[in-house]
Structures are given as C-alpha cells and as structure tokens.
NUVEXLUM-171028 format. One record per residue (C-alpha): residue number from 1; residue in one letter; x, y, z. Coordinates in steps of 0.2 Angstrom, whole numbers. Each point is the difference from the previous one (the first is absolute). Example, Ala and Ser with C-alpha at 12.3 -4.5 7.8 and 13.67 -1.06 7.14 Angstrom:
BEGIN
SITE:num:residuo:u:v:w
SITE:1:A:62:-22:39
SITE:2:S:6:17:-3
This chain:
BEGIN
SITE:num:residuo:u:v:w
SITE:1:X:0:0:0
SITE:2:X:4:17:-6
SITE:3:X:19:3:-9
SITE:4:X:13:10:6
SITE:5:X:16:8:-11
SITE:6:X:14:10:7
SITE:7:X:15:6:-11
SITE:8:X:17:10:4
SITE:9:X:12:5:-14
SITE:10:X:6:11:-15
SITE:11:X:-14:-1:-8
SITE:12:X:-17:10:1
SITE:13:X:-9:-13:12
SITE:14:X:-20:5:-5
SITE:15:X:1:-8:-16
SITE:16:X:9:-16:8
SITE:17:X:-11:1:14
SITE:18:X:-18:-1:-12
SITE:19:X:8:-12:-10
SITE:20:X:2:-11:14
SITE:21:X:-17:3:9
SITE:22:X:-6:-3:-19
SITE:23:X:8:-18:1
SITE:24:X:-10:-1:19
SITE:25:X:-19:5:-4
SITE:26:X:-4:-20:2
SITE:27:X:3:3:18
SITE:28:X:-11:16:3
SITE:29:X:-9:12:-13
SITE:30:X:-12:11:11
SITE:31:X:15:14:2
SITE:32:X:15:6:-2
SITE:33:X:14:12:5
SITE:34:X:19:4:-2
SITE:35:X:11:9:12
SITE:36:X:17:7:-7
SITE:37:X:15:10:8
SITE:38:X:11:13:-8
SITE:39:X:14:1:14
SITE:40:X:-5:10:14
SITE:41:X:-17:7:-6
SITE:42:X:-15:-6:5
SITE:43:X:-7:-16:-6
SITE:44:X:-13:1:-16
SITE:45:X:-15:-11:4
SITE:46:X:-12:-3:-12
SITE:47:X:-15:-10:1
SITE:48:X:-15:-6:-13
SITE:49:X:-15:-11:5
SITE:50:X:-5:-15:-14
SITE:51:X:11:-10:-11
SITE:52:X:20:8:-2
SITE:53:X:-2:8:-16
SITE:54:X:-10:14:11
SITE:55:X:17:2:7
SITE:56:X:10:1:-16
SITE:57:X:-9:12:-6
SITE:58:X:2:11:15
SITE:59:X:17:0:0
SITE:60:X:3:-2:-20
SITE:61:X:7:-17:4
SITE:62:X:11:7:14
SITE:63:X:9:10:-9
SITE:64:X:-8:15:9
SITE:65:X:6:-7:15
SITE:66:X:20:4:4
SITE:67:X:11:-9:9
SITE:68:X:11:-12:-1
SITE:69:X:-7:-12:17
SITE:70:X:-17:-6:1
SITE:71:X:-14:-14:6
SITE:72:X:-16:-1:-7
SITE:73:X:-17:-12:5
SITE:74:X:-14:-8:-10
SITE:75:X:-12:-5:13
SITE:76:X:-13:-13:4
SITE:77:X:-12:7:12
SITE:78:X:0:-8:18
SITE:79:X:-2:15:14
SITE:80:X:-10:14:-7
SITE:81:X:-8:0:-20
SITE:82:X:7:6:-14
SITE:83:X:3:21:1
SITE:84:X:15:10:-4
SITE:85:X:0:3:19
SITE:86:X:2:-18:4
SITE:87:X:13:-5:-17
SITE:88:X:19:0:3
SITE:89:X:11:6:5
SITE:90:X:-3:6:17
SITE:91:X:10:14:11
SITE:92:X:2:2:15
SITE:93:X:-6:18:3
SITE:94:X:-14:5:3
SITE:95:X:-7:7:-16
SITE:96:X:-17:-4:-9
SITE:97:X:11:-16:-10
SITE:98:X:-11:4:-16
SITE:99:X:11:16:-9
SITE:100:X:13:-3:-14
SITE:101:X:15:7:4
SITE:102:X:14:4:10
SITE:103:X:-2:-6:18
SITE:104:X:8:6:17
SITE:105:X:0:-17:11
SITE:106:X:17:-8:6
SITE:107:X:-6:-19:-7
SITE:108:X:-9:-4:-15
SITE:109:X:-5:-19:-2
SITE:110:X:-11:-14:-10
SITE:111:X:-4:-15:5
SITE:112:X:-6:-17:-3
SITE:113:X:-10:-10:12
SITE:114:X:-10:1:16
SITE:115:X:4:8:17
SITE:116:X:-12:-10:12
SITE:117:X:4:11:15
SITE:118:X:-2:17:-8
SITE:119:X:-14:4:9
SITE:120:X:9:1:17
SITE:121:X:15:10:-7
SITE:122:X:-10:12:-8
SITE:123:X:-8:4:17
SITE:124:X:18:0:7
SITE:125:X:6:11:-16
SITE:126:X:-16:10:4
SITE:127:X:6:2:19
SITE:128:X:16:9:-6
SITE:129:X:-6:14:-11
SITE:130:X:-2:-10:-19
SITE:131:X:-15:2:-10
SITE:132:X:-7:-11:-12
SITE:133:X:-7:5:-16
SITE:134:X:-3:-20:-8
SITE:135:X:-10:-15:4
SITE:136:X:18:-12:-4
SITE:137:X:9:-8:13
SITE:138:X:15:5:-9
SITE:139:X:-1:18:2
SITE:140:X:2:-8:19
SITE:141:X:14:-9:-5
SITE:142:X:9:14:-8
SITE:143:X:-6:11:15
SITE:144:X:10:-11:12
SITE:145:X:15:-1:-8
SITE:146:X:-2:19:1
SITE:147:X:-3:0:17
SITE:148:X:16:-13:5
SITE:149:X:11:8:-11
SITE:150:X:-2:19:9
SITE:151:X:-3:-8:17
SITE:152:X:15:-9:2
SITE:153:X:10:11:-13
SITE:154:X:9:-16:-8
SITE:155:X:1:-4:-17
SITE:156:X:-9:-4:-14
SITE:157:X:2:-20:5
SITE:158:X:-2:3:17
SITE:159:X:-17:5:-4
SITE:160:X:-6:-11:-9
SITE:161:X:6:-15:10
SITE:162:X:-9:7:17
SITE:163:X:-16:2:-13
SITE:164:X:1:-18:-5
SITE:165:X:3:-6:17
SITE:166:X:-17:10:6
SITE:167:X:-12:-5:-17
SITE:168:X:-8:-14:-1
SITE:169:X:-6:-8:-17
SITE:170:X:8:-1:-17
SITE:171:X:11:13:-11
SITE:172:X:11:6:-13
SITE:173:X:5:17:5
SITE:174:X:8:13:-11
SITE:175:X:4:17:9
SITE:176:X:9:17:-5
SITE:177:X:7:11:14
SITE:178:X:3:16:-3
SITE:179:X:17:2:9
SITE:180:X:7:-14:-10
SITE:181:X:-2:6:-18
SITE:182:X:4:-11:-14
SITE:183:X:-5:-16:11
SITE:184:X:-13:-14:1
SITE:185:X:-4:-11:17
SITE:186:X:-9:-16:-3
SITE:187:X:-8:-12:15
SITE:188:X:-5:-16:-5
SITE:189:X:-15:-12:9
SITE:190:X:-11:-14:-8
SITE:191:X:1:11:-15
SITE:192:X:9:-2:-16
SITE:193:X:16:11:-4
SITE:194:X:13:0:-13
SITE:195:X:15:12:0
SITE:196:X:10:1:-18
SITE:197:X:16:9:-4
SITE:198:X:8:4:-17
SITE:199:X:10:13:-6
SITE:200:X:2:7:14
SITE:201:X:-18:4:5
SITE:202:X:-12:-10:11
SITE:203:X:-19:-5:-4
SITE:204:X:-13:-6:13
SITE:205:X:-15:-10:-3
SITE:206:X:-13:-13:5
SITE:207:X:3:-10:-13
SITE:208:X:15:-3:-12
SITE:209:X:-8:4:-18
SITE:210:X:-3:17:6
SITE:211:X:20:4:0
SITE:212:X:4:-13:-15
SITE:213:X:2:12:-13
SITE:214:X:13:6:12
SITE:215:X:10:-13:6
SITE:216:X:1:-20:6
SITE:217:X:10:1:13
SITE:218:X:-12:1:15
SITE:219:X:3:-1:20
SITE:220:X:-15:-8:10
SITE:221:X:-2:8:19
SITE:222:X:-6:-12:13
SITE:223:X:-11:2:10
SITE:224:X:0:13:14
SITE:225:X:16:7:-9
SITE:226:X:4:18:-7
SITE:227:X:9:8:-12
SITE:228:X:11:18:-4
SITE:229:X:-4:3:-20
SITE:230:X:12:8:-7
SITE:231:X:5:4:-18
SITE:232:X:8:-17:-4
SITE:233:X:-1:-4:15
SITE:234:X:-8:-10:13
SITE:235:X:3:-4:19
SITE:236:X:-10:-12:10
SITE:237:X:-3:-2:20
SITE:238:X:-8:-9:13
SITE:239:X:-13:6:11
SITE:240:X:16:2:15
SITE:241:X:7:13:-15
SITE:242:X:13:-12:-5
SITE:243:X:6:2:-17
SITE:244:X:0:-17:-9
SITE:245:X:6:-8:-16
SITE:246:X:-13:-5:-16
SITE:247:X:4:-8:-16
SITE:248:X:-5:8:-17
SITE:249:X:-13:-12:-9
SITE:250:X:0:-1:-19
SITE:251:X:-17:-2:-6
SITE:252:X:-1:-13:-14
SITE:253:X:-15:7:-11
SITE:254:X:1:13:-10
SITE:255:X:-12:16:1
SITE:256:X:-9:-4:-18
SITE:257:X:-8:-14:11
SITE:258:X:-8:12:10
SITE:259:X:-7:9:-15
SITE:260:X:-16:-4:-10
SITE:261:X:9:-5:-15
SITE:262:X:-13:4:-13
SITE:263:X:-14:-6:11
SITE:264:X:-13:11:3
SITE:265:X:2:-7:17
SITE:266:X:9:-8:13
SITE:267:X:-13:-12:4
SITE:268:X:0:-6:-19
SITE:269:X:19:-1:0
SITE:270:X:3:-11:15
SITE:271:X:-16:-12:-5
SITE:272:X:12:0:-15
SITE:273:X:15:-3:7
SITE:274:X:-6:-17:10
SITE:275:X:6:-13:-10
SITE:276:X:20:9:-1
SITE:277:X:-1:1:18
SITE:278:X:-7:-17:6
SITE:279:X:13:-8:-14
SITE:280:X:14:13:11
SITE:281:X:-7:-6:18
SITE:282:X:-1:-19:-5
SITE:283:X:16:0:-8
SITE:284:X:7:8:15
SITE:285:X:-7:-16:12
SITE:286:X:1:-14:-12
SITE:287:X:17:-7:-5
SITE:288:X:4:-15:-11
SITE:289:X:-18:-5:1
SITE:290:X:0:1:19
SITE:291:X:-8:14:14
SITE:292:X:18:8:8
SITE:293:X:-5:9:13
SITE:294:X:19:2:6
SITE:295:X:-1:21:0
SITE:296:X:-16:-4:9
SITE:297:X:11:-7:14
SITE:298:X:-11:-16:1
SITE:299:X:5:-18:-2
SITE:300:X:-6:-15:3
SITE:301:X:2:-1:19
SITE:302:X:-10:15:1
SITE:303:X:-15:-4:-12
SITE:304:X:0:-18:11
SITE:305:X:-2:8:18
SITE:306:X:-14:11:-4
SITE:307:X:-17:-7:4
SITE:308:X:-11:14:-2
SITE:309:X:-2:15:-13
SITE:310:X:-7:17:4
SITE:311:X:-3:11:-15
SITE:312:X:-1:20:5
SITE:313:X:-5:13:-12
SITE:314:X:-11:14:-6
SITE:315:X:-9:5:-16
SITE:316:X:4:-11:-15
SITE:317:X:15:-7:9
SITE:318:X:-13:-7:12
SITE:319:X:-9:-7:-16
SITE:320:X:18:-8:-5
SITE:321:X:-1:-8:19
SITE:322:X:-17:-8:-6
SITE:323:X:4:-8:-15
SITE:324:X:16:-6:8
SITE:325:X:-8:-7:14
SITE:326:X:-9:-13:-12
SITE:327:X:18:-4:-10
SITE:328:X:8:-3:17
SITE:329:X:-10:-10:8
SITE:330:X:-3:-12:-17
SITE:331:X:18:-3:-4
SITE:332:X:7:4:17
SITE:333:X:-13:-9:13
SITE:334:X:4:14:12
SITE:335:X:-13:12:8
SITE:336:X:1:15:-5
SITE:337:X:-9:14:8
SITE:338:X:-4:18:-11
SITE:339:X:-2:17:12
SITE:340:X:-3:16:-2
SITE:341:X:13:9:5
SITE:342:X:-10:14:7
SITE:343:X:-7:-12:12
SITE:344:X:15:-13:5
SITE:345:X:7:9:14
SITE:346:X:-16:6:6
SITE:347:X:-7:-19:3
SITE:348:X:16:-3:11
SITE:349:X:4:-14:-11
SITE:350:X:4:-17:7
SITE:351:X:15:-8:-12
SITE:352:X:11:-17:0
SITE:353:X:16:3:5
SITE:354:X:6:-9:-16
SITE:355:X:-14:11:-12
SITE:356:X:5:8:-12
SITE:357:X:-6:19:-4
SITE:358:X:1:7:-18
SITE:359:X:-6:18:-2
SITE:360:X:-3:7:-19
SITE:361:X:3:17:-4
SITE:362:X:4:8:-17
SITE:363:X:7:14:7
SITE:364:X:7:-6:17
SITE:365:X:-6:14:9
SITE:366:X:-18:-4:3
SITE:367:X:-2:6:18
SITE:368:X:-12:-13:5
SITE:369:X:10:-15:-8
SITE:370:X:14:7:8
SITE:371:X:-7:0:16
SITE:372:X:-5:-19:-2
SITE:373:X:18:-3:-3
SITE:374:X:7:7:16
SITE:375:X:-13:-9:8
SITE:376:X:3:-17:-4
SITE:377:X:21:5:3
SITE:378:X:-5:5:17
SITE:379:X:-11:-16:0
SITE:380:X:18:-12:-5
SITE:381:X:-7:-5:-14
SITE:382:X:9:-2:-18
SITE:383:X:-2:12:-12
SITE:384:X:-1:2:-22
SITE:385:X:-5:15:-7
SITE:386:X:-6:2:-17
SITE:387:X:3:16:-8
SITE:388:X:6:11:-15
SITE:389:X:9:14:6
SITE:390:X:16:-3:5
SITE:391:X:7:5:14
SITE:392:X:-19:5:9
SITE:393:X:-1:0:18
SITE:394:X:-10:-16:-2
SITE:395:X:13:-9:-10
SITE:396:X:14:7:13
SITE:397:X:-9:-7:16
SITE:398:X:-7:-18:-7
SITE:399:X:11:-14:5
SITE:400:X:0:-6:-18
SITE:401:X:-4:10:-17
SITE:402:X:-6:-7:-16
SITE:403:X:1:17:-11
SITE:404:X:-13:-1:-16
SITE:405:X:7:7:-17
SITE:406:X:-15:12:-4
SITE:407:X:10:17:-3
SITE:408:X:-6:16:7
SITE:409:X:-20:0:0
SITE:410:X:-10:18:-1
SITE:411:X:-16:-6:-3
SITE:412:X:-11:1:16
SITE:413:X:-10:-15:-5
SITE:414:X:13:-14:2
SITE:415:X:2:-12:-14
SITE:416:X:17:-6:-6
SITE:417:X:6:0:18
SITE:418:X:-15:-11:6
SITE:419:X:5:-13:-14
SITE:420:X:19:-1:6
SITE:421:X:-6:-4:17
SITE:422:X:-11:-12:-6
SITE:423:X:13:-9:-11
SITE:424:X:12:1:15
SITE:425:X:-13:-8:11
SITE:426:X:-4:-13:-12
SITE:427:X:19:-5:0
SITE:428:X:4:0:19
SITE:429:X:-16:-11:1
SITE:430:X:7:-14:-11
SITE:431:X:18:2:6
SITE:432:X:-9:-5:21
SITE:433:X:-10:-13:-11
SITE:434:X:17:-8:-8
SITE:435:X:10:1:15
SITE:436:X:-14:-5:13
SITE:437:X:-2:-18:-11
SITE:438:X:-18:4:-7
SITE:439:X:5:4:-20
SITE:440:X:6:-15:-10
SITE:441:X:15:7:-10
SITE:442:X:-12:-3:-18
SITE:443:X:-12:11:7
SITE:444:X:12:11:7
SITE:445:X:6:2:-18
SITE:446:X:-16:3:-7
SITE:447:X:-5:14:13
SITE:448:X:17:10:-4
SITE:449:X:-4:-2:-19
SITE:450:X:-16:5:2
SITE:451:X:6:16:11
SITE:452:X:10:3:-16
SITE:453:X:-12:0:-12
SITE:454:X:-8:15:11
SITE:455:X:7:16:-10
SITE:456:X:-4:-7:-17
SITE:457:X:-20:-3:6
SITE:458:X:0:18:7
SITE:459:X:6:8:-16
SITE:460:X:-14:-11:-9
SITE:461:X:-10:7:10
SITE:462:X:4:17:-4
SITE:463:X:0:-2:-17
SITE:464:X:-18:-3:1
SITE:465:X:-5:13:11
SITE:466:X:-13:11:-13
SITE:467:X:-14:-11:4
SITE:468:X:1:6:18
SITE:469:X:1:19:-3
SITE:470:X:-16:-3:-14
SITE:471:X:-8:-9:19
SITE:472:X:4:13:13
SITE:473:X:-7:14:-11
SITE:474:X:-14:-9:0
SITE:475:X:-1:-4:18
SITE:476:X:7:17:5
SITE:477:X:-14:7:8
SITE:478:X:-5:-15:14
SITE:479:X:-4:5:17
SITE:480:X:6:-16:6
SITE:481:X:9:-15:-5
SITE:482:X:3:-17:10
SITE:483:X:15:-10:-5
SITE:484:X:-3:-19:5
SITE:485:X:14:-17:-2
SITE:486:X:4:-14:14
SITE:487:X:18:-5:5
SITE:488:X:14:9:-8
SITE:489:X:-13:7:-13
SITE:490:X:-10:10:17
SITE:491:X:18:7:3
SITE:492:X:3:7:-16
SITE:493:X:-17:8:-1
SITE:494:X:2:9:17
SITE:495:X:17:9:-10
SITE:496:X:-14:3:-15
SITE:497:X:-11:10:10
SITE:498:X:12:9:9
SITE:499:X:6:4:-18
SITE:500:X:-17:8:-6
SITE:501:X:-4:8:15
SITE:502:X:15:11:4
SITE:503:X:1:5:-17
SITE:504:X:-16:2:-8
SITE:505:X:-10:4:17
SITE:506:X:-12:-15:-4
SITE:507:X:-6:-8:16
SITE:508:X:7:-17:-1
SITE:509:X:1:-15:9
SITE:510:X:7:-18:-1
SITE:511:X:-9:-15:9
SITE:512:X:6:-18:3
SITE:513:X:-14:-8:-15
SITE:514:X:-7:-13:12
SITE:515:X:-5:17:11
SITE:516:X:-11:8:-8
SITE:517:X:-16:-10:7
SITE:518:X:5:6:15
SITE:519:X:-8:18:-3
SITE:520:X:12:7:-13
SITE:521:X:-11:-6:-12
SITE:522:X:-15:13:6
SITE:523:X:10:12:-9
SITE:524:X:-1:-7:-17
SITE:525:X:-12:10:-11
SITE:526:X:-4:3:-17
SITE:527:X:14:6:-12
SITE:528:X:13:-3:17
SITE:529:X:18:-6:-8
SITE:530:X:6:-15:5
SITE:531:X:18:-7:-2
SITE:532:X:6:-17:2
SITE:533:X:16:-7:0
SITE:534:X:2:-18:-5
SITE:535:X:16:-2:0
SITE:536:X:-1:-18:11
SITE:537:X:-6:-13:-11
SITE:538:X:-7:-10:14
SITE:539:X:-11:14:6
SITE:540:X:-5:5:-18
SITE:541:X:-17:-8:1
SITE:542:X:-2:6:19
SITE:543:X:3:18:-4
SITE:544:X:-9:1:-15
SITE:545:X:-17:-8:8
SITE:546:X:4:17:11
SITE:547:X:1:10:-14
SITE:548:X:-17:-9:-7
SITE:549:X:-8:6:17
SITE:550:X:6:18:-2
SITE:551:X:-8:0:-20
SITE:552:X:-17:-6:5
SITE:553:X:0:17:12
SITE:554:X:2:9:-13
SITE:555:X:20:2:0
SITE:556:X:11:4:-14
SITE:557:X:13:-11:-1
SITE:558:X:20:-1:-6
SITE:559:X:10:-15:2
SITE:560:X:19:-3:-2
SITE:561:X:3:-17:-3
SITE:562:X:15:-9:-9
SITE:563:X:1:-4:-18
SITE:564:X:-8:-15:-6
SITE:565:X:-16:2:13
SITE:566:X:-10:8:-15
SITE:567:X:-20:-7:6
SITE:568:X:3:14:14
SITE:569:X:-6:13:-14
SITE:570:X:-18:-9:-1
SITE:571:X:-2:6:19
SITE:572:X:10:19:2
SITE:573:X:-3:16:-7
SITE:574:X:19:1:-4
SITE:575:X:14:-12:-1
SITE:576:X:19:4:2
SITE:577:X:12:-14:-1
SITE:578:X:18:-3:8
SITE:579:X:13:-14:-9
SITE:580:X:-2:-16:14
SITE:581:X:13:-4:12
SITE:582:X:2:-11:16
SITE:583:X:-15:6:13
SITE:584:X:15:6:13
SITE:585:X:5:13:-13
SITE:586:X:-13:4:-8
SITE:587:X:-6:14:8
SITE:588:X:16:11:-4
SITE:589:X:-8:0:-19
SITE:590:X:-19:1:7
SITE:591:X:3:18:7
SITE:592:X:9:8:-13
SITE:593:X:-19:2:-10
SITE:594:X:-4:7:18
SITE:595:X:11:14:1
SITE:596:X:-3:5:-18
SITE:597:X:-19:0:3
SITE:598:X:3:13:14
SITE:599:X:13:10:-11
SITE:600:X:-13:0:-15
SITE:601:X:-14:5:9
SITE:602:X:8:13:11
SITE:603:X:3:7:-15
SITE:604:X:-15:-3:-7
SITE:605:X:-8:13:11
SITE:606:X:14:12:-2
SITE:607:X:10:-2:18
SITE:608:X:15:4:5
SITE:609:X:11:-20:0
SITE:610:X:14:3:8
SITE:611:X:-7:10:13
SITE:612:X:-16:-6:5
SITE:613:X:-9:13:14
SITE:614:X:3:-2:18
SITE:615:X:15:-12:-3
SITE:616:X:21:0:2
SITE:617:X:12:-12:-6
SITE:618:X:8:-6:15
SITE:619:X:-10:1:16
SITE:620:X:13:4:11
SITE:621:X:-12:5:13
SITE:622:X:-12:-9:12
C-alpha cells in the first residue's frame, strides 16, 4: 500500500521523482505529492488529489520544482480519505498541509504503512504545543520525529531511532530536515524499501522497478534499520545508532520488464507472459528430469520428517494454497492444511512440532503473511516461503526460500505470479510424493512430463483467446455471476472470481458445485451467469448435473472444459475449451480463460485494469 520515492543527486530530482511514483501507481492512486530541496531554502511541497498525472501537470513534470534532493508519495488511503490535506508529503509545522510551495518546517516526510498508536502520540504531540491539520497517522509520525529531534537536540538518526522505538505498527519512512540539506533519512518496519546507487547519486523506493531506469545495484534495509542518503552514498544503522555494513544487490531483470511493452496493459502483458515464466520457474526446479530443490535447502531427510503441511496466504496466493492442498495430499498422502493468513495468528494455532509452514507471497512483504511467518518461527516450527521478490522481508526471515521466476509484476490483479506459485507447488508436491515412497518412478515420469507440457498448453490457450473477448462483451453488463467446480476445479474458480470481481466490479462468487443445494442455489435467477470448471474428469458428470440445476432456474451458463468433451455444448450457453492434461495439473491451463474473462470484460465496460478502485498491489498493511 501506497509507494514512496526519494532521490539525491546531480540531477533535477522532480522529473526522477514522477517518473518513479509513475512506476508505483499499482500501490496507491487516490494522491500524490513531491517534496524537493534546493540547499538551504525551504522545502517545495506540492500535492494533487486523483491519479499522478494531476501531479505532473502541476509541476510540468517536476521540472518546476528545483532541487537537486527529493521524496515523493503516491498514496493508498488508510487514516483519513483522499484530499490534498491528507496526500504526502507531510511537515512537521503547523501549517494548513494543503498549499503548494515553499514550506518553513524543520522535517518534511512520506510514508508507507500504518502507525497503530498514533492516536495516543498525537494527544502527547497535542500536549506539547503541535497542531494538526490532517486525518493521517503520518503527519503524527513526521510530528514526532520533529518533536525528538528538537527535544533532545541530537541528530538526524537519533531522532528517528527514539521515534521508532515509541511507534508502534508498520513503516517505510522518508524524511528531509532542514538543518541537513542535501540529505535523506530512511526508517524501515514491515514495510518494503530499496536503496539504489549509481553514478554517484542515490534513489529510494518501495519497490525496485521504480529506480530501474536508473540503476541495478540495490541495498535492502532490514528491518528496524536506517539509513543517511547521500549523493552516492548510503550509510545504514541499528536502532542503538550503530553504523553497520550492507552489500550492494544487482538486480537481474532489466527495466523494459517493468514496462508495457506494446500492451495496452500490464494485465494483458503478464497474462502474456505466463508460459515464458512457468518454462523459467520449472526450469529453475527441475534438473535432468528430476525436482532439485538443493537452493531450496531441502533434501530428503527433511521432506521425510515432516508429518504435517500448513499452507498460509492471502488473496490469490491463498487460492494457490487451495489448489495445492488437493496435489499434496493425492501424490504426497500428507495433510495439508490451507489458512488465511489474516486469521492464523489470531486462532492461536495449535501446530506439530515436525509441521511444516509454507507461506506464499508474490511480493514477500504482505503484512499479514508475514505475520503468520513469525508466528510459526516463534512457534519452532519449519519454515518455506514462496515468493517472487528477492530479497523481501518474507524471503529473508523464512527458514527456507523457494523463489518463483515471474519477473517484476505491475498489474494489481495478479496473474503470471499466481501461475509460478502454482507450478512451484505442483513440483514440491511430487518431490514429498517421490521421496515419501508414494510415486512409482513411471508415474513420477509422467507427472514431470506432463508439468512440462504446461507452457506449450497455455500459449494454445492464448492463441485462442478472441472467442472469449466476443463472450465477455456479451456478458459485460451482469450483476452477478457464480463460478462453480469440485476438487481442484472449485480451487481454480475461487482465483476466477476474484479475477472478475476486482477488475470489472461484477459481484462474484465461487462455490464448491455440490454446495449449491445448500442455499446458494436461491440465488440463481433468470439470465444469472454461471461458470463451471470441469477440469476433473471424474467429477465432470457431478458438476455438470449442478450446472443442469442452475439452467432450469433460469441461469446462463459458460463452461470450460478440456478438448475432446464436445456433448458439453448441447447443455451451455458458451463453451471454451483447454488442451487435456493430468487432473493434478490441469488447473494451471483452466484459469488462464479466467483471468482473460475478467481482463475482457473489465474492459468491456471501460475500467481502469491495472488499477482497479479501492485496491493496491502489495498489501503491506493489516
């Protein structure tokens, strides 16, 4: 949630400081605003509420802004709505926060994440003299670095260190001080940060493809660490204000795979890009026609002593914990579990010393998931975390890391990256199943050839994709749709509906088929779409007698079936078939007409894709 930039240098840092927010708008697009510093004169704040090219017109791209040290803030609304009042940056004087221009304060900040106390330090600020003119916790934040920094009259580190020590919650903090021109201060908590040098100048950023253009040699602050920006320059310390040593990070992707590439948008792109980066992430796991999860750091003594899986996610990662559950426990015999992660730690959970907890995350900093990790760590229990980012907080703190190849995703509506994890599950699956004596080596065989096979079927599928956008047109105007499958296919419709529904605004739901007699079905009226998945060739005839139920209530159905199952047009309204593959796998080619369903008909009713309303990227906030 929200995306923060910060840049010291040569160079004008407005233009540098847009272009980075631009490469950020997935994580917040209800504001925006830039702070920049010319040596000693005051700060130049400039704020614009709505999507940032408000902003770049405000400023003639930043080039009306001067200075040479800046941070900037797109924002994702949490404390207070969208206003200029409540965008970033905040100061710590007490002015009205909403004029553009020069401001007197002494620290000027942004911030991503949540304070959860600031309601008890703004009653202490409020006790010595400060005044507040926004509804945001981090104009509190930014208040009481203020207020420790002119208290104790330390320094800029100091300050921020005695701040961190008293907040409670989640942050990445950028802050200005007027007595240290030509300077950044960053604090780090639960929330994602990346510090780049080149050419002797020093970039700042949530996320890496906002500084790609610039460099790819990155630093990664820890947790409850800060840092001293300087132009080319970068100095980290502890929270006692101990200096400490970082390694530079080369980034291995370049910045044309954060762009849209001739796509009209990102979403389209990375549905694109699926069978390139489940080729990359099997190839990366799969050596000699055999799993290797030696960079894992699991062998064979370890997949042995496990007796119990627990699967912790959110969003489509969760929907990747569904679908695995079924693989795992087919091929593997062992029990596997599927949580929430929003709700894991809350239930106090009760886990087997010799369980094993894997958490899923694309980006490695979802704050819930995160939190479900240090809960089973503290709990003495193993750890493997799925993730994309490299080098995330989530891949940092998991006892193992299994690291999927999807390159930098922009899209807020996930796709390419649910389809690595899904891959990644699928392979960790049969490797317990091998080891564990419960796959006979012909089958075994057969199940890696048959996870092979999965790139070539996507791109078949996509091939074939126009009939799809001629249905969703059609369809575009539903109030409500109901997407229905059993086993593995239930699992992947859960991801279809998420698909349409964060993107086209459609309610939609997902139901286990057999369910649907149990009250869903009183929802079913005339014209009503209705999806199912029948994926499973055992549960074909079970899901489609569901279906049946549904059309004799006057629903309008869609089925996705896999080719050769052509008797399924005499009973659907619409028909869209997959290439056939081995039940266990199938569903990685089932949800690919899914997400381009919610992609045609998001666009369809002329929406915004890769920014759907209300949503952010990376939920980095609980």
């Amino acid at each position: 949630m929200c995306g923060i930039v910060g840049f010291v240098g040569k160079h004008q840092a407005g233009p540098i400081l847009l272009e980075g927010l631009s490469k950020l708008e997935y994580r917040g697009y209800d504001s925006a605003g830039i702070a920049v510093r010319n040596g000693k004169a005051p700060a130049e704040v400039v704020k614009a509420v709505g999507r940032l090219k408000n902003l770049e017109e405000k400023t003639d791209n930043g080039a009306s802004v001067v200075g040479c040290c800046g941070i900037g803030h797109t924002r994702w609304a949490t404390h207070g709505g969208p206003s200029q009042i409540n965008a970033h940056p905040h100061v710590s004087g007490n002015c009205s926060g909403s004029a553009s221009g020069p401001v007197e304060s002494e620290v000027v900040g942004v911030h991503n994440g949540i304070i959860e106390n600031y309601q008890e330090l703004k009653e202490k600020l409020i006790k010595n003299g400060y005044e507040f003119y926004s509804d945001t916790d981090t104009e509190v934040a930014i208040k009481l670095v203020d207020y420790y920094y002119k208290k104790y009259q330390v320094g800029p580190i100091d300050a921020l260190a005695k701040t961190m020590v008293r907040v409670r919650g989640s942050y990445a903090l950028e802050v200005m001080f007027a007595d240290h021109p030509d300077e950044i201060y960053v604090a780090r908590k639960d929330s994602p940060m990346i510090i780049g040098i080149a050419d002797g100048e020093t970039y700042v950023a949530s996320d890496v493809p906002a500084i790609l253009n610039h460099t790819k040699n990155v630093y990664y602050i820890g947790n409850n660490e800060m840092a001293k920006l300087v132009s080319g320059k970068a100095e980290f310390y502890d929270l006692n204000g101990d200096q400490i040593e970082k390694e530079l990070v080369e980034i291995k992707y370049t910045a044309e795979a954060a762009e849209r590439g001739g796509f009209e948008h990102f979403m389209m792109k990375e549905i694109h890009e699926q069978p390139a980066v489940i080729r990359d992430t099997i190839n990366s796991l799969v050596k000699k026609g055999k799993v290797d999860l030696s960079d894992v750091g699991i062998d064979d003594e370890f997949i042995k002593s496990v007796s119990n899986i627990e699967i912790v996610a959110c969003g489509s990662a969760w929907h990747v914990g569904m679908a695995a559950q079924y693989v795992f426990e087919d091929l593997a015999r062992i029990p596997v579990r599927v949580e929430l992660a929003s709700e894991f730690r809350y239930r106090k959970p009760i886990l087997d010393k010799n369980a094993l907890v894997i958490v899923i995350s694309q980006s490695g900093e979802t704050a819930d998931t995160l939190a479900a990790l240090r809960e089973a760590k503290e709990l003495g229990v193993k750890t493997l975390a799925i993730v994309n980012v490299v080098g995330s907080s989530i891949a940092r703190e998991a006892d193992h890391v299994l690291y999927t190849l999807a390159g930098p995703e922009i899209s807020v509506a996930t796709t390419k990256a649910y389809s690595c994890q899904l891959v990644a599950s699928y392979l960790l699956a049969l490797q317990f199943g091998l080891v564990r004596d419960l796959i006979k080596k012909k089958d075994y065989e057969h199940y890696i050839s048959e996870i092979d096979r999965i790139p070539e079927c996507v791109q078949k599928v996509l091939d074939d994709k126009e009939r799809l956008q001629w249905f969703a047109s059609k369809i575009s105007n539903s109030k409500d749709v109901f997407f229905i499958g059993r086993g593995i296919d239930y699992a992947i419709g859960l991801e279809g509906s998420l698909k349409l529904k964060e993107v086209s605004y459609i309610h939609s739901e997902a139901y286990a088929a057999g369910e649907l007699k149990h009250g869903t079905i009183s929802l079913i009226e005339n014209g009503t779409l209705v999806v199912g998945i029948l994926g499973q060739s055992e549960l074909y005839e079970k899901t489609m007698s569901n279906m049946l139920e549904c059309k004799t209530r006057g629903a309008y159905l869609m089925g996705l079936t896999a080719y050769g199952n052509y008797e399924i047009e005499d009973s659907v309204d619409f028909a869209t078939y997959i290439p056939k593959m081995d039940n266990h796998f199938i569903g990685s080619l089932a949800v690919i007409p899914l997400q381009l369903l919610g992609y045609y008909v998001s666009v369809a009713r002329g929406l915004d894709v890769d920014k759907p309303r209300n949503l952010a990227k990376s939920v980095t906030v609980e």
